[in-house]
VOPAGU-2260 file (C-alpha; in pm, 1 decimal, decimal comma):
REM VOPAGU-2260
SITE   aa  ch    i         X         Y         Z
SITE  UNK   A    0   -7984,9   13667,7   -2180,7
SITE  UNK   A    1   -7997,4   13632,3   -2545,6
SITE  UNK   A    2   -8120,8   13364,3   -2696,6
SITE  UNK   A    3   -8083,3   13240,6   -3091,5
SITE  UNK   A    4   -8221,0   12957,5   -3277,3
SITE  UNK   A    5   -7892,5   12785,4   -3240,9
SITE  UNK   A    6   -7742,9   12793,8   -2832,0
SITE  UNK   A    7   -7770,5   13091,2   -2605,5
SITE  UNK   A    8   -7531,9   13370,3   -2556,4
SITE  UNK   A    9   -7338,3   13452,8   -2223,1
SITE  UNK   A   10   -7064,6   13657,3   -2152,7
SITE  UNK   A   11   -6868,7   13672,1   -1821,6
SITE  UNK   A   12   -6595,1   13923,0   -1719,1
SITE  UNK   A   13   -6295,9   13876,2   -1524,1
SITE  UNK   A   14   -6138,1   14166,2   -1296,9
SITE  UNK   A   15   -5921,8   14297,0   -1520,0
SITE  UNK   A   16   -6184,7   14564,3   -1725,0
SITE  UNK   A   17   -6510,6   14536,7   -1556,7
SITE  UNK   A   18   -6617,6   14858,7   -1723,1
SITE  UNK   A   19   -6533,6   14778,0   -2081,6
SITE  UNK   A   20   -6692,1   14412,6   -2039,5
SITE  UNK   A   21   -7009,7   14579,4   -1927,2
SITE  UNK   A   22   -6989,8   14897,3   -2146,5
SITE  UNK   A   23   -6989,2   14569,8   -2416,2
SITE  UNK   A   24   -7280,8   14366,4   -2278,9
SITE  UNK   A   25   -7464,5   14683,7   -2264,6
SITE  UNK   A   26   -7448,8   14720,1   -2655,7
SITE  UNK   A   27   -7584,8   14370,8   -2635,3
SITE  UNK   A   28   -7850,1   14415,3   -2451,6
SITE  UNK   A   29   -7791,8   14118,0   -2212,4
SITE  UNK   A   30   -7643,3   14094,5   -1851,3
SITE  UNK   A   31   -7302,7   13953,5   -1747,2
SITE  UNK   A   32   -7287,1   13585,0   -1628,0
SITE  UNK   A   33   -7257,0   13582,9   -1290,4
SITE  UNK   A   34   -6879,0   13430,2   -1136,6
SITE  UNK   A   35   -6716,9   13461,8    -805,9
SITE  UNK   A   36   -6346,2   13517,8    -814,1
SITE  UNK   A   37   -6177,3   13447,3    -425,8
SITE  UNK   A   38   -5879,8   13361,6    -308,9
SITE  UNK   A   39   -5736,8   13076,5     -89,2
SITE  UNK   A   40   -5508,0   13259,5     220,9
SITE  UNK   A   41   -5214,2   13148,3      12,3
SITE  UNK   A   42   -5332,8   13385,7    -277,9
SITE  UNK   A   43   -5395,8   13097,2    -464,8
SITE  UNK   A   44   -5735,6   13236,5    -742,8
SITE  UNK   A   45   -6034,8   13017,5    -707,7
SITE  UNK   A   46   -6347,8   13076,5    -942,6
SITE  UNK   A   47   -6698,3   12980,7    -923,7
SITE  UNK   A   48   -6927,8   12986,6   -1218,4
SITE  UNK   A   49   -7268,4   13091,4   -1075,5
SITE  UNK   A   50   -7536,2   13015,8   -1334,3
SITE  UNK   A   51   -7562,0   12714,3   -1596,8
SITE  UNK   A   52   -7312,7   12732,0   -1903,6
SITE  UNK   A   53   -7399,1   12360,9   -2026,8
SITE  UNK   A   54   -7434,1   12326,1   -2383,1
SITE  UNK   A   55   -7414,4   12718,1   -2440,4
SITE  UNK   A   56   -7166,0   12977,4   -2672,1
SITE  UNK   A   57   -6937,9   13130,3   -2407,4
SITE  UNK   A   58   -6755,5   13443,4   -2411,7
SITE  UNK   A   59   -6482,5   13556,5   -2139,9
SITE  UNK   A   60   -6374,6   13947,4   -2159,3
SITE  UNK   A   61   -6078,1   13959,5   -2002,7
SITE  UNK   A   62   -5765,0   14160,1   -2102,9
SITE  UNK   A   63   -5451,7   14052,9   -1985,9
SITE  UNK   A   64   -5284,3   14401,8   -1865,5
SITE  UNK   A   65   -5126,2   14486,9   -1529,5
SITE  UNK   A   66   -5111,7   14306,9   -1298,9
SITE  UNK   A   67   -5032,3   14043,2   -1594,7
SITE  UNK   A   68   -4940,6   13751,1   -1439,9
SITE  UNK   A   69   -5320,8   13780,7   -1223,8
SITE  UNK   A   70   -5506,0   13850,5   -1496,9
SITE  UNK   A   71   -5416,7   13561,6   -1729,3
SITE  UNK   A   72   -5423,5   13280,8   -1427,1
SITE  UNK   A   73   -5776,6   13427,1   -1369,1
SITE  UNK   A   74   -5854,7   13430,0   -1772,0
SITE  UNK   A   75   -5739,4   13071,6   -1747,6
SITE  UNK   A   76   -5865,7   12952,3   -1499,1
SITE  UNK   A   77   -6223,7   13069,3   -1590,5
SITE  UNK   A   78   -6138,0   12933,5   -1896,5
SITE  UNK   A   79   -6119,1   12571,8   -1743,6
SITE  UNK   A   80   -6392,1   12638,8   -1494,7
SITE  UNK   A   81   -6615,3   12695,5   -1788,9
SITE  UNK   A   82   -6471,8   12407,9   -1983,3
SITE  UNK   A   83   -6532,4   12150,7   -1734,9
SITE  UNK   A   84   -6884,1   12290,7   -1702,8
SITE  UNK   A   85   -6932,0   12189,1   -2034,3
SITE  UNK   A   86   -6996,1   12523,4   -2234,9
SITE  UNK   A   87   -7053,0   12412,7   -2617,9
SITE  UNK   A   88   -6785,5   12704,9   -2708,6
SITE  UNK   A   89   -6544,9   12911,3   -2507,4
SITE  UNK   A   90   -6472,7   13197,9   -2704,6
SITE  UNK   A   91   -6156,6   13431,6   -2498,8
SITE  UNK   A   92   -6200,0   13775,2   -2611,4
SITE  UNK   A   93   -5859,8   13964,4   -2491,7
SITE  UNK   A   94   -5864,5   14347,2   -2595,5
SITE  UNK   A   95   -5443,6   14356,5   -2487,9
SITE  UNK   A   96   -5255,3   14061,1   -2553,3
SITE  UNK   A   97   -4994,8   14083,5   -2326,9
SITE  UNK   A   98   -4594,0   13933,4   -2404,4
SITE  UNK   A   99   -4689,5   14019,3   -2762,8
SITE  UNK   A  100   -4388,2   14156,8   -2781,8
SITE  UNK   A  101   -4172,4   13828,3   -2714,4
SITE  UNK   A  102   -4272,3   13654,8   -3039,0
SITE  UNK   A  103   -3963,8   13548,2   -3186,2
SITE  UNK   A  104   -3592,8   13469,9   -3062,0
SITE  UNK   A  105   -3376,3   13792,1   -3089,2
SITE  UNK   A  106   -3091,7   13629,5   -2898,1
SITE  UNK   A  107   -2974,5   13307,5   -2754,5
SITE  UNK   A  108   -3180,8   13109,7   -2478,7
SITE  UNK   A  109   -3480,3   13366,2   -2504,0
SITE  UNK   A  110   -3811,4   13205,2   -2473,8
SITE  UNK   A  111   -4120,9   13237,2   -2764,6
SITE  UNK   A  112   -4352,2   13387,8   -2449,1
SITE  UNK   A  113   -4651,1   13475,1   -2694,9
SITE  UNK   A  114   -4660,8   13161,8   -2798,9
SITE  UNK   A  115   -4687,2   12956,3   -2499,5
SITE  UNK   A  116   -4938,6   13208,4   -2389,2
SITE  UNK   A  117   -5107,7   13087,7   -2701,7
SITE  UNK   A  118   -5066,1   12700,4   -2601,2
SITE  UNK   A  119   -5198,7   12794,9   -2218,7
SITE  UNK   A  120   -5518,7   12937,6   -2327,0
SITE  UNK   A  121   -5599,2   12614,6   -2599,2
SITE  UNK   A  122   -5496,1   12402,2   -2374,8
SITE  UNK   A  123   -5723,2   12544,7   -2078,2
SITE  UNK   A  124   -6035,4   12511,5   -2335,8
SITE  UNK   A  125   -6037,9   12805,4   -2544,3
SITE  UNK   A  126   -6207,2   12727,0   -2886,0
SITE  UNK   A  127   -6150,6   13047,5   -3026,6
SITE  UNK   A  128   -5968,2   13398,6   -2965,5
SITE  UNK   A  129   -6139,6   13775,8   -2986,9
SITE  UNK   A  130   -5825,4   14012,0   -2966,7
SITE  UNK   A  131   -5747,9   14385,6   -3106,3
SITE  UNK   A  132   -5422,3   14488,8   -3239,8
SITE  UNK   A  133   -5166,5   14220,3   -3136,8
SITE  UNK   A  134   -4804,0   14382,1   -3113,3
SITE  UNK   A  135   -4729,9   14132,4   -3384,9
SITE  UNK   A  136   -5006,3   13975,7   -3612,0
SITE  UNK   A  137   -4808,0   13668,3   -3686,8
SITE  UNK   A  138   -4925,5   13579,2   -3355,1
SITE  UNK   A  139   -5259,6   13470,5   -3472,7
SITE  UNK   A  140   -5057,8   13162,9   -3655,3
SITE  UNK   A  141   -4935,0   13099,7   -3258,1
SITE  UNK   A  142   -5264,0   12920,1   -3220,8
SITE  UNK   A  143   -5421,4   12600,3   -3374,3
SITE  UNK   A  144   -5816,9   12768,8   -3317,7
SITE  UNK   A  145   -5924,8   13047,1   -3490,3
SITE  UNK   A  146   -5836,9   13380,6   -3445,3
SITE  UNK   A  147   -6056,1   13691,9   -3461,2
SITE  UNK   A  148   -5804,6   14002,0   -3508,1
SITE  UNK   A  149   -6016,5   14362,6   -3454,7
SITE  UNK   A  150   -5834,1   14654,9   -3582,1
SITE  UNK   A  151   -5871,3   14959,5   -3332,3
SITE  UNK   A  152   -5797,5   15180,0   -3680,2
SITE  UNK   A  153   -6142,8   15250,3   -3812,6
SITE  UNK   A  154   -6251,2   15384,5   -3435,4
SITE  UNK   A  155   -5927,9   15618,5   -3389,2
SITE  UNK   A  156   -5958,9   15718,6   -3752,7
SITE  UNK   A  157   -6286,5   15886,6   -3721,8
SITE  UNK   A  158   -6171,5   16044,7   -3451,6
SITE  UNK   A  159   -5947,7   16257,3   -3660,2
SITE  UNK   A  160   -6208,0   16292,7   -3944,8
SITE  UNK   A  161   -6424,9   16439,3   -3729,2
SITE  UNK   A  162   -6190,8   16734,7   -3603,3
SITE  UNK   A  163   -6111,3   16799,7   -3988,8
SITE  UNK   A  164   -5705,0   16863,3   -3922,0
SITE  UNK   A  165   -5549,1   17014,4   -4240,2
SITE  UNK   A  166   -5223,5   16888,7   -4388,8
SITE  UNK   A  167   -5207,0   16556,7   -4207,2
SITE  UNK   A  168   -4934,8   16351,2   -4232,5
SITE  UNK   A  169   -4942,7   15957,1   -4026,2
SITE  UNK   A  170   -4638,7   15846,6   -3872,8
SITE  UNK   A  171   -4561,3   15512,7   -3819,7
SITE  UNK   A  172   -4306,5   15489,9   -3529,0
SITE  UNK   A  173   -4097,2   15219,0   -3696,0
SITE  UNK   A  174   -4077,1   14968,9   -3976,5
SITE  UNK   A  175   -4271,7   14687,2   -3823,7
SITE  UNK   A  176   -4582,4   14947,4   -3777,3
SITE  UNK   A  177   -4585,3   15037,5   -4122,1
SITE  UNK   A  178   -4900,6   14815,2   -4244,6
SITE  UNK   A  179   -5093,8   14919,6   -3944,7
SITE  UNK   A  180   -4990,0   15344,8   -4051,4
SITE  UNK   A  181   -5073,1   15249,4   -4416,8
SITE  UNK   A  182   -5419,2   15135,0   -4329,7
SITE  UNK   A  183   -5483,0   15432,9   -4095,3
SITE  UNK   A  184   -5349,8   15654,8   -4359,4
SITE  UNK   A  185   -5598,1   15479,1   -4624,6
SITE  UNK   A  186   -5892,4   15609,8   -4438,0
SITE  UNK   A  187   -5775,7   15949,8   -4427,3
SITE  UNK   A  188   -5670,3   15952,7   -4734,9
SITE  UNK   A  189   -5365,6   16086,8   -4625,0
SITE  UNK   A  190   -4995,8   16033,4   -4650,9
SITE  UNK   A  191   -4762,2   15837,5   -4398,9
SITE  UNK   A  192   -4401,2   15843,1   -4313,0
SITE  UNK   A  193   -4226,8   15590,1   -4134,8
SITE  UNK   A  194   -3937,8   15656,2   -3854,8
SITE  UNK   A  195   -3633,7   15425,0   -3851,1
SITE  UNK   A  196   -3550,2   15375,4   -3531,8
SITE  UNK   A  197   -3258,9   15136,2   -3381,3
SITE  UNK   A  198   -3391,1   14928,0   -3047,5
SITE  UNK   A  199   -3023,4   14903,5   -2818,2
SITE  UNK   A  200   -3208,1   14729,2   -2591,2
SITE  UNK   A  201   -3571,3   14694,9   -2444,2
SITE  UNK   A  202   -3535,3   15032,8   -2299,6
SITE  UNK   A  203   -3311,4   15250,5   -2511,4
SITE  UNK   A  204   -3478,2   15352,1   -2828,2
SITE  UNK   A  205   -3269,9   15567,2   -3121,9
SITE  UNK   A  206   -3422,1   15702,2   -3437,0
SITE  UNK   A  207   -3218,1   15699,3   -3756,7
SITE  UNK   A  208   -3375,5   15912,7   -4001,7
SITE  UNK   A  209   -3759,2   15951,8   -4063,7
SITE  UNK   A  210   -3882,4   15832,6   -4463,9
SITE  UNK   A  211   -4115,8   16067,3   -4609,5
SITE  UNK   A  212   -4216,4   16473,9   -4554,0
SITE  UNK   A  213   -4325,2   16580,9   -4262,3
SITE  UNK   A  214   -4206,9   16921,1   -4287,7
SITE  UNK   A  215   -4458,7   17204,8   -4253,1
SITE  UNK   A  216   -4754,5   16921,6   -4124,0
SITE  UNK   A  217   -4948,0   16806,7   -3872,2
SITE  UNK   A  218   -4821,0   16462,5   -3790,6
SITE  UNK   A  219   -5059,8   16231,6   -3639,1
SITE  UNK   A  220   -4834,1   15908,9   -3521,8
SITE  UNK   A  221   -4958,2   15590,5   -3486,9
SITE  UNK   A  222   -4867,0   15236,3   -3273,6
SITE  UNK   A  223   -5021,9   14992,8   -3088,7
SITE  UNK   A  224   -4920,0   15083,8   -2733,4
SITE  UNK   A  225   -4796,1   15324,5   -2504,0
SITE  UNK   A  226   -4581,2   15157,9   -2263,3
SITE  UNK   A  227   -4285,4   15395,1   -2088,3
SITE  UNK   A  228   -4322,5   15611,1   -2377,0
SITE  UNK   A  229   -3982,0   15647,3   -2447,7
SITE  UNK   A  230   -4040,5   15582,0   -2790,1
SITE  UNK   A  231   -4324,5   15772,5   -2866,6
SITE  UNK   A  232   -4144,2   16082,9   -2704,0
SITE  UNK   A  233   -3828,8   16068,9   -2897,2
SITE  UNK   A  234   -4054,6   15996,0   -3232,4
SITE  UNK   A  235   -4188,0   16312,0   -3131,6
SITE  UNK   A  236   -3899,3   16482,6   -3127,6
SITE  UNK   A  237   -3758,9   16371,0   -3415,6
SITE  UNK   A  238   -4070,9   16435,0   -3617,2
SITE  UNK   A  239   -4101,7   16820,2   -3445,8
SITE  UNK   A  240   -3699,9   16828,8   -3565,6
SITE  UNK   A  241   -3806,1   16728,8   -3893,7
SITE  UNK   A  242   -4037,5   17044,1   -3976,1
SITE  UNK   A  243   -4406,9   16912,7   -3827,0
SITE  UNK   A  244   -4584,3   17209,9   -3773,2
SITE  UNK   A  245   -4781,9   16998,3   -3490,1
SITE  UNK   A  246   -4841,9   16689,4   -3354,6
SITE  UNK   A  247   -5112,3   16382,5   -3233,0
SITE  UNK   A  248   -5029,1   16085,1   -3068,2
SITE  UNK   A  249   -5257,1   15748,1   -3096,6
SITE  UNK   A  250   -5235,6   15434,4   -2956,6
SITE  UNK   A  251   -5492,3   15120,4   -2881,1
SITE  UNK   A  252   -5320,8   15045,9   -2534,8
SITE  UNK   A  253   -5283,9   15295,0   -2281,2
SITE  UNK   A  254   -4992,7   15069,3   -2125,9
SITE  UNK   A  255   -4872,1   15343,0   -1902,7
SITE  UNK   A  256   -4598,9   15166,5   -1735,5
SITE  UNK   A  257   -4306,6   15313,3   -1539,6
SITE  UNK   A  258   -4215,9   15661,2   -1612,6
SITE  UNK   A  259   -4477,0   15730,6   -1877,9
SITE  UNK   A  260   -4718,4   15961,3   -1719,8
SITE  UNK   A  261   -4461,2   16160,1   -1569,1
SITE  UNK   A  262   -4281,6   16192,3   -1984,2
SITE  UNK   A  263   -4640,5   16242,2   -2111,9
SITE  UNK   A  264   -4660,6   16499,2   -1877,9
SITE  UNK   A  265   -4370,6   16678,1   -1879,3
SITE  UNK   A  266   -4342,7   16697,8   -2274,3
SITE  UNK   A  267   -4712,9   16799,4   -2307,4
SITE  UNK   A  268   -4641,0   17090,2   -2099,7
SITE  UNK   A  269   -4350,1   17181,4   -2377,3
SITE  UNK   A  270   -4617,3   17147,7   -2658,0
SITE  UNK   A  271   -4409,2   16828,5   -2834,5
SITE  UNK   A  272   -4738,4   16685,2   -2883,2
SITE  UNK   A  273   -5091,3   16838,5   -2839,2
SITE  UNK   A  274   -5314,4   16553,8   -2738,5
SITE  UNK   A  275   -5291,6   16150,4   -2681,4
SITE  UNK   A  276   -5579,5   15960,9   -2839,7
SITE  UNK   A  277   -5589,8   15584,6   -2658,5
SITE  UNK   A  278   -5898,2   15315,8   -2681,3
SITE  UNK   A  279   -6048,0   15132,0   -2349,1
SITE  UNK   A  280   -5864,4   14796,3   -2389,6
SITE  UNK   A  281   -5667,5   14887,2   -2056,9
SITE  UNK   A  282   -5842,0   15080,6   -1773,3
SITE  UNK   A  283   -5652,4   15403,3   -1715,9
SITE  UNK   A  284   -5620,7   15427,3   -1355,9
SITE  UNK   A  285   -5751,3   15805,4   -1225,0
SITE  UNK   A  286   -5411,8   15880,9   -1099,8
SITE  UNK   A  287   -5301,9   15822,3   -1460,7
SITE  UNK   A  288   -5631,8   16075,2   -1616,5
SITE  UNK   A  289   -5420,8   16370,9   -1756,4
SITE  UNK   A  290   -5610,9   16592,1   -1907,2
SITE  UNK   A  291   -5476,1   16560,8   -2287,0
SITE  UNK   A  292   -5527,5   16215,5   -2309,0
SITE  UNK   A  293   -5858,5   16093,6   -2515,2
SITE  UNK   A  294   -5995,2   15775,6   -2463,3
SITE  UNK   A  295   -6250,4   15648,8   -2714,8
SITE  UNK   A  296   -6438,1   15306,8   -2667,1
SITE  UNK   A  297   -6387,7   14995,8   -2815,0
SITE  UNK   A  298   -6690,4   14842,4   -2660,0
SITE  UNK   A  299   -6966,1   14881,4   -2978,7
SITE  UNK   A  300   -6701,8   14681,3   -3212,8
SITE  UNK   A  301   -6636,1   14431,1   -2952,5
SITE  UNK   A  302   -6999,7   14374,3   -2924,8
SITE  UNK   A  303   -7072,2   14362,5   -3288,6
SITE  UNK   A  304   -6791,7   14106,3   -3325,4
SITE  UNK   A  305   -6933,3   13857,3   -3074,5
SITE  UNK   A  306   -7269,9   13914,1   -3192,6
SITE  UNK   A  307   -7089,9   13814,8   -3532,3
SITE  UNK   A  308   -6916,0   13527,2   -3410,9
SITE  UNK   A  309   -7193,4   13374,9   -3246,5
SITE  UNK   A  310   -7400,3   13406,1   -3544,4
SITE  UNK   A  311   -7115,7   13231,1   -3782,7
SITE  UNK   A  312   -7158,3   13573,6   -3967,5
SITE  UNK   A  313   -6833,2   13711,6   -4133,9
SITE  UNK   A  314   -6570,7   13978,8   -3884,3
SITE  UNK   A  315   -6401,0   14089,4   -4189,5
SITE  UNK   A  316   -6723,1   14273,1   -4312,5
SITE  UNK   A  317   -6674,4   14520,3   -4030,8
SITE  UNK   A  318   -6379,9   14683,1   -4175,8
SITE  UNK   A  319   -6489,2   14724,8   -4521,9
């Protein structure tokens, strides 16, 4: 354990990253807190905090990925469990913030999910939030505590730097992911191009027309998840149809839900793209380890951000 003039350090893990969390503790030098998490017969989650949290600066890793509706009951409930045990601070650091994507009404009788996700976690005892590249960053205004928002950017960046491509090009794959390719672009010092797409519906994805040159390039796109990738498949293809000599995919979250290996797969072996570049906020499961996809750690700017946070030292600093 690490202890500072002010309250001791601990940070616990839930089941949803073990490996990040301690991959993160590591670059703290410092164990996990120990927990139990068990189940009633019912499947009802029960957890037990092992080890004294009174009076100290608590930090919960715990992404919310699949199986989401698990994952956040047990990041809640820990949440609580700590709470009640009268931790000074309960800081919830969530590398995927799941139902990001439900953040506003785009029809009639939808619900706001991402924000009463938001009210569940202040409401179990979170003082504060750790996250990395929400969906939407409005979302940070979803919460009355403060929010710490890492950008995955500077990691997958270097990344490229170091394999020196020539006459790079970043794509954002729509509109809203403009700010986030700008930024990337900035620290490349390259030039972006954004792809209008139209959304038909959750699943059905059509691009428009792509702003900016991509002809003759190698086109690195950028978002914050891969989920089915249906989107990031026919972005492909419409950047390839464009003129893009070649082309990289990046992403924070390696959501790889439904189809998506078997697309990743499949258009990999037709050279649409030559490599996916992903971060460690989800776990990849080894059925899901194909052999073009790059994952790169987040766990040395998660650590330096809690060692930030717990000494009231500025987060912004990191990305300067």
């Amino acid at each position: 354990m690490i202890v500072y003039p002010h309250r001791e350090l601990q940070v616990f893990s839930g089941n949803a990253n073990p490996a990040l969390a301690n991959e993160i503790v590591q670059n703290l030098g410092m164990e996990l807190g120990q927990a139990t998490v068990s189940r009633f017969p019912d499947g009802e989650l029960h957890v037990q905090i092992d080890e004294n949290v009174r009076g100290h600066d608590v930090f919960v890793i715990q992404p919310t990925c699949h199986p989401v509706h698990e994952h956040l009951m047990e990041l809640l409930i820990m949440i609580d469990a700590l709470h009640r045990a009268s931790a000074e601070r309960i800081t919830a650091v969530i590398p995927y913030y799941s139902y990001a994507r439900q953040d506003r009404k785009t029809r009639p009788r939808e619900p706001i999910t991402a924000k009463l996700v938001a009210n569940l976690l202040v409401q179990a005892g979170a003082d504060r939030v750790l996250t990395m590249d929400l969906h939407a960053g409005q979302i940070q205004g979803f919460f009355d505590i403060p929010v710490d928002h890492l950008e995955a950017a500077s990691i997958l960046s270097n990344y490229f730097k170091d394999i020196d491509l020539s006459g790079v090009v970043v794509v954002s794959p729509d509109v809203g992911g403009t700010a986030r390719a700008r930024y990337f672009a900035g620290r490349l010092k390259k030039p972006i191009a954004i792809i209008d797409k139209y959304r038909a519906s959750d699943t059905n994805v059509e691009i428009m027309h792509i702003v900016g040159s991509v002809n003759n390039k190698t086109a690195i796109i950028v978002d914050d998840m891969i989920d089915t990738a249906g989107s990031i498949i026919k972005g492909s293809q419409a950047v390839l149809n464009a003129g893009a000599k070649e082309i990289y995919v990046c992403a924070t979250h390696p959501v790889f839900a439904g189809p998506a290996k078997e697309r990743l797969e499949k258009y990999w072996k037709e050279n649409l793209f030559k490599e996916v570049i992903v971060t460690n906020t989800i776990p990849i499961p080894e059925e899901k380890r194909l052999p073009f996809i790059k994952v790169l750690s987040v766990a040395n700017l998660f650590a330096e951000a809690i060692k930030r946070i717990h000494n009231n030292m500025s987060i912004s600093a990191l990305f300067k």
